[in-house]
N, C-alpha and C positions, 0 to 999 in steps of 0.2 A: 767211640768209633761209629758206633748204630746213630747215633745221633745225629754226625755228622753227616755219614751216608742220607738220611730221610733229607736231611735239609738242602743237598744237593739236588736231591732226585726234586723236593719240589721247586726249585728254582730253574732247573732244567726242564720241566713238562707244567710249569705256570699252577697258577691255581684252579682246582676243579670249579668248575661252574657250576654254580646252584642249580637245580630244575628248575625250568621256567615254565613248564608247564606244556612247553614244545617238543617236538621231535626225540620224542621218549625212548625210540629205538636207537639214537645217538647218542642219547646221553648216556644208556643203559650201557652200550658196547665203550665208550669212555670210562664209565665207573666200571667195566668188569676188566679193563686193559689195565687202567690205575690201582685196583688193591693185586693184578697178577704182580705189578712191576713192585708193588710193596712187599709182593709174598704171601698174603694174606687174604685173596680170591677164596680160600677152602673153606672163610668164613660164610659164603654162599652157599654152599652145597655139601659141607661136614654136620653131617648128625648132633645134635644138642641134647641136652633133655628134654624134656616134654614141652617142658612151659616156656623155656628158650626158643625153644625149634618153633612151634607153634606162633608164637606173635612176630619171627622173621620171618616165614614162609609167608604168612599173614598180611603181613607190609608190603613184600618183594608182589607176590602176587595179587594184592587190590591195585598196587602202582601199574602192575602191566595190564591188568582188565581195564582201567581205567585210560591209559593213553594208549594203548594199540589198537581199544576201543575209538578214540579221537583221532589217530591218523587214519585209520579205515576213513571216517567221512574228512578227511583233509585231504585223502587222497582224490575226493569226488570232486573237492572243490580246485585241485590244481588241474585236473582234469579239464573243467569248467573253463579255468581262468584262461589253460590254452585252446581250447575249443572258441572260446569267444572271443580271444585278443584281436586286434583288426588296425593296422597300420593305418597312419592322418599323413596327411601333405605337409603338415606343420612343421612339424619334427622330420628330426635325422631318421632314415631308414636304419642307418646301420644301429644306431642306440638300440629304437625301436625290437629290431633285428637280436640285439644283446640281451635284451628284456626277454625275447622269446626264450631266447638257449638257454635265460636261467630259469622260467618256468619247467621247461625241455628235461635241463637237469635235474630237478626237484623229483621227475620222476624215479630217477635211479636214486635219491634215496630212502624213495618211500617203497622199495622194491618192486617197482613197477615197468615193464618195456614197453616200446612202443617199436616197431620197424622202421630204419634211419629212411629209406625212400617213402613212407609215408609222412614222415616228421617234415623231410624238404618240400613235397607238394603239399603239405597243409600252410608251411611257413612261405613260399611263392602263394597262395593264395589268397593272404593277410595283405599282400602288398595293396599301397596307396591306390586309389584311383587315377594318380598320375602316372604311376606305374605299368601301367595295363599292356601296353606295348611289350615292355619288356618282360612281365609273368608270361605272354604269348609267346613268346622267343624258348624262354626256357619251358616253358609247359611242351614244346614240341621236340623241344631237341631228341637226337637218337640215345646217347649215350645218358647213364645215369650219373647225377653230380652227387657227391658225397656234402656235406654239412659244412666243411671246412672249405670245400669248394664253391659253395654257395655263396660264404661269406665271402669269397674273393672276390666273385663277382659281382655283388653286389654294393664292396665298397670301392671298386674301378666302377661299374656304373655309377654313384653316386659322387664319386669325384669327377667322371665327365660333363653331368648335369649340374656339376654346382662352376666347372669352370664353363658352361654357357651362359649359366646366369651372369658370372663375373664378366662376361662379354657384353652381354646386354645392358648390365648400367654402368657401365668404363671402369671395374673397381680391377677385371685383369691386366688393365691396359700400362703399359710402361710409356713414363714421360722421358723425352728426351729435350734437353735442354743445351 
């Protein structure tokens, strides 16, 4: 019956993922969700004998010096990545725009905030250099727009700019015959 139970549970929550070396503090909160649901978490934190207890505290704790040590500067570097992101004419605004929110994201899970009306005026400030017109627009409005509102707006603007373009070389045009 025990057998069976394990074999269910691991096909219902998939196989644990190896550490890859990343996001330590996810995988950590994964491995300590996974042996509660097995029953067997108190292997963590039950007293051993000396020489048992010793070489698991030993392991648990070099593995988190060691990558909570490495998110600290990963956290420098997403920081960075959204500090420095800067939207091209090339590309879709809205992609562009998606790339930022999962940067954005990343910080809630490196336990980090940022203030959502700061996040929207740094993301309106990335925009394109074709854009400029329209970051003035929103840079002045009264009311503050929330993130999800941003992106509303941002993908009606870029759906109005892309049916002017479809104007400009006949691709919106209807043939009638």
């Amino acid at each position: 019956m025990a057998g069976n139970s394990l074999k269910d549970m691991n096909t219902s929550f998939g196989k644990l993922e190896k550490f890859q070396g990343q996001d330590f503090r996810r995988w950590k909160k994964k491995m300590n969700f996974w042996l509660t649901t097995l029953k067997v978490v108190y292997v963590l934190s039950t007293p051993k004998p000396e020489e048992v207890e010793d070489a698991t505290s030993e392991l648990w704790n070099t593995l988190e010096a060691k990558y909570i040590a490495e998110d600290a500067s990963s956290k420098k570097f997403i920081v960075s990545d959204f500090n420095n992101y800067k939207m091209v004419d090339s590309r879709s605004v809205m992609e562009q725009h998606n790339e930022i929110l999962r940067i954005y994201g990343q910080f809630t899970q490196h336990n980090m905030s940022m203030d959502e009306s700061f996040a929207i005026s740094s993301v309106i400030d990335k925009f394109p250099p074709s854009w400029k017109d329209f970051k003035h627009h929103l840079k002045h409005k009264k009311e503050e727009i929330s993130l999800i509102q941003l992106a509303s707006h941002l993908k009606i603007e870029e759906g109005l700019r892309d049916q002017e373009n479809d104007k400009g070389t006949g691709k919106g045009k209807f043939e009638f015959r």
